[in-house]
N, C-alpha and C positions, 0 to 999 in steps of 0.2 A: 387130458392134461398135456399129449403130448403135441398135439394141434397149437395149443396157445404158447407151449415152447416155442416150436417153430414159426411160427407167426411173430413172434418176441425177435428169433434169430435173424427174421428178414427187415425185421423195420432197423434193427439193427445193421444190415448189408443195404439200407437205405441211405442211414447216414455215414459209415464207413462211406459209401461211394461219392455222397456229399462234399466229405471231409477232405477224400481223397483228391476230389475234383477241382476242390477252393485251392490244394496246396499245387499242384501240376499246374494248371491256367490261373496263378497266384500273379504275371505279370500282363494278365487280358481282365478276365471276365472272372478270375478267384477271388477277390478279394471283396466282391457285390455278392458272391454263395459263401462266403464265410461266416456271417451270420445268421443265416438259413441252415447251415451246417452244425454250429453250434446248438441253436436252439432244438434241433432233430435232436443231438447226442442230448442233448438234458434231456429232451423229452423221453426218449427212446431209457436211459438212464433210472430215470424215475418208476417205469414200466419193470424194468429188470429184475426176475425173481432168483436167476439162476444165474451160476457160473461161467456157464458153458456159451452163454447168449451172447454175451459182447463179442465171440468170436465171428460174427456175421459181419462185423467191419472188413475183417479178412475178405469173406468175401464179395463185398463193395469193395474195397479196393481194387480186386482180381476183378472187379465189371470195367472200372479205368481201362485198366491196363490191357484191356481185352477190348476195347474202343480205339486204344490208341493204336494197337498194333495194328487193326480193321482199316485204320483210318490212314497208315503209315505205308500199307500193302505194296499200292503203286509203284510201277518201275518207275524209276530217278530220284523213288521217297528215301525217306532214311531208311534204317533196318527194323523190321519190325520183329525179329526173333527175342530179342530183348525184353520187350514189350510183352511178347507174348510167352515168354519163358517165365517172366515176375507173374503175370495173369495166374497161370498153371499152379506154381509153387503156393500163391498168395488163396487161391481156392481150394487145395488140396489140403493147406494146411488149416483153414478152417470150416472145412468140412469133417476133415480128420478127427480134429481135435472138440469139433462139437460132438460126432457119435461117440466118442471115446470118454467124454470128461459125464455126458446125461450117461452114457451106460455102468462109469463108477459112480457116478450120487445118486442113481436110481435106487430106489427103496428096494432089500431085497423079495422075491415072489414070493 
């Protein structure tokens, strides 16, 4: 059972980074994955048995933000601590919060 959670959690951190992706490059190339983005969250949506799973967009999002900072790196780029400060907090906190939220709905032994 706890395989098809996790599996749940990442299609979820699929489209979280989908979602993510449409709303950041919303003035290039977001607005042609916005629909791609949506139809993952219904789909992903539909699949969802548990509470804890939707927090895998957390971390799609924290795959952004950890692209863009990679990608910002270069001296004369912008600053990528930023970038990769939101990455950090945006995975941590949905990694956190998914062991924490299946270990209180877990049936007890």
């Amino acid at each position: 059972m706890h395989l098809v959670g996790c599996g749940r959690f990442w299609l979820w951190a699929i489209a979280g980074a989908l979602v993510t992706f449409s709303f950041v490059a919303a003035a290039s190339i977001g607005l042609l994955i916005l629909p791609f983005a949506a139809l993952a969250t219904v789909f992903v949506a539909r699949w969802t048995r548990d509470r804890a799973e939707p927090l895998g967009s957390l971390v799609g999002g924290a795959s952004i933000c950890f692209l863009i900072a990679w990608l910002q790196r270069a001296p004369g780029g912008f600053d990528s601590r930023p970038w990769f400060g939101a990455g950090i907090f945006l995975a941590a906190a949905g990694i956190a919060g998914y062991a924490l939220l299946t270990r209180r709905l877990a049936p007890p032994a």
